[in-house]
C-alpha positions as CSV (number, residue, x, y, z in Angstrom):
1,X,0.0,0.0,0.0
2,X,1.8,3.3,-0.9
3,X,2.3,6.1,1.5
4,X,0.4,9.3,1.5
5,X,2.0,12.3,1.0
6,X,2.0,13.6,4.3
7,X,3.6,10.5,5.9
8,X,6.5,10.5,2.8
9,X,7.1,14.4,4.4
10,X,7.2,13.5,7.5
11,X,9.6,11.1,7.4
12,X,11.6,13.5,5.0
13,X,11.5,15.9,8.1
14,X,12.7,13.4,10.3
15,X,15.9,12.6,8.0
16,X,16.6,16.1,7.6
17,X,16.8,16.2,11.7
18,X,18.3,13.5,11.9
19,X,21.2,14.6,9.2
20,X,21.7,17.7,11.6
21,X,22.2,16.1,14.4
22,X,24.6,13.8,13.0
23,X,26.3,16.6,11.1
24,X,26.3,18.4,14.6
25,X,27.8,15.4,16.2
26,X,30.5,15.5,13.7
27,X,31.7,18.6,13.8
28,X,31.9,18.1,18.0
29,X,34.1,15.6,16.9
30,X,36.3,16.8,14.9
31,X,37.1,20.4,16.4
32,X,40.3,18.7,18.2
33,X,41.2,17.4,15.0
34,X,40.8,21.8,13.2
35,X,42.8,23.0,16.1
36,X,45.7,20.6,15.7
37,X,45.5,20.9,11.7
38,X,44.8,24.8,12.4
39,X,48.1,24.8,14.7
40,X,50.3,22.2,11.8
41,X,49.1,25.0,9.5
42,X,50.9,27.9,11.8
43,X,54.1,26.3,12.6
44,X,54.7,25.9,9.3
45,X,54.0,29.4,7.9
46,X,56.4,30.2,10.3
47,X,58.9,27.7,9.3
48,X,58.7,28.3,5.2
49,X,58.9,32.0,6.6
50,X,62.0,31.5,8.1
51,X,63.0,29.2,5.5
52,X,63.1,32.0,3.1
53,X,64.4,35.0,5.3
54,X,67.6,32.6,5.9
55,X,68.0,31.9,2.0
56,X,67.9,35.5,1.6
57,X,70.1,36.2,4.1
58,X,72.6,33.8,2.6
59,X,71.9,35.2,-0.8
60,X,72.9,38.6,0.4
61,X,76.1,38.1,2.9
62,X,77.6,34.9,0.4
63,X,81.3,35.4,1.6
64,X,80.0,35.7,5.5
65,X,78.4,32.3,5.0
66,X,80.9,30.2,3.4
67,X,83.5,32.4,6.3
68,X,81.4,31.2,8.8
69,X,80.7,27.5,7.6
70,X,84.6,27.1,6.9
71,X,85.0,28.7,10.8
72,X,82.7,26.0,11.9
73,X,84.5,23.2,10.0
74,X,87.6,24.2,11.4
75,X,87.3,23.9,15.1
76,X,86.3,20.8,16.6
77,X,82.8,19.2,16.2
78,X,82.2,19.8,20.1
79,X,83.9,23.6,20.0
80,X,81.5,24.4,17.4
81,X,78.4,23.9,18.8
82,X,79.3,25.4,21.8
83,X,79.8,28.5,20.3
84,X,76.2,28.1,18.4
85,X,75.0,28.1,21.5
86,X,76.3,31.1,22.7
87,X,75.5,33.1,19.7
88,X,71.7,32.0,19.8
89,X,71.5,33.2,23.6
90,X,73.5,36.6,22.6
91,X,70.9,36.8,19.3
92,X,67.3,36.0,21.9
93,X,69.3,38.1,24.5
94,X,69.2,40.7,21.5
95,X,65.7,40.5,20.6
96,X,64.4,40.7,23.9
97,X,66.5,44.0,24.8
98,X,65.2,45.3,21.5
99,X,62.2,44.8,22.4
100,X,62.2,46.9,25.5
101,X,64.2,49.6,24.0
102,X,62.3,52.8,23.1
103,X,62.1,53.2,19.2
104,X,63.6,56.0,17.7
């Protein structure tokens, strides 16, 4: 026996609720899942960013580089990154006073 009209509707109305909800459930579920992909997306911005402002760098100060990479492959493995390590302090130490300072 077919359905009347009115009963094929209402069951159309329930399966568009129902749809909702389960689109609504969905997107509950996988907010975690935007933030991390949202955050992925951040980090690497930042890293392509820095990516290019150190091939430009190396671009525009060529002798500095290959004076600095034949510096590093001079002293001793250990030596080396000792003294990385001290120039990335002096370099945050740096950006943080600049930060402070009045600009002018």
């Amino acid at each position: 026996m077919p359905k009347s009209l009115i009963e094929l509707h209402q069951q159309r109305g329930q399966l568009i609720e129902r749809i909702a909800q389960q689109r609504a459930a969905v997107a509950r579920a996988v907010a975690p899942i935007r933030t991390a992909c949202n955050t992925t997306d951040q980090v690497l911005a930042v890293s392509r960013s820095a990516l290019s402002q150190a091939t430009e760098l190396v671009r525009r100060h060529p002798a500095a580089t290959a004076g600095l990479a034949a510096a590093l492959i001079a002293l001793k493995p250990r030596r080396s990154m000792r003294w990385l390590s001290r120039g990335l302090l002096v370099w945050k130490g740096w950006r943080a006073l600049r930060r402070w300072l009045p600009r002018g």
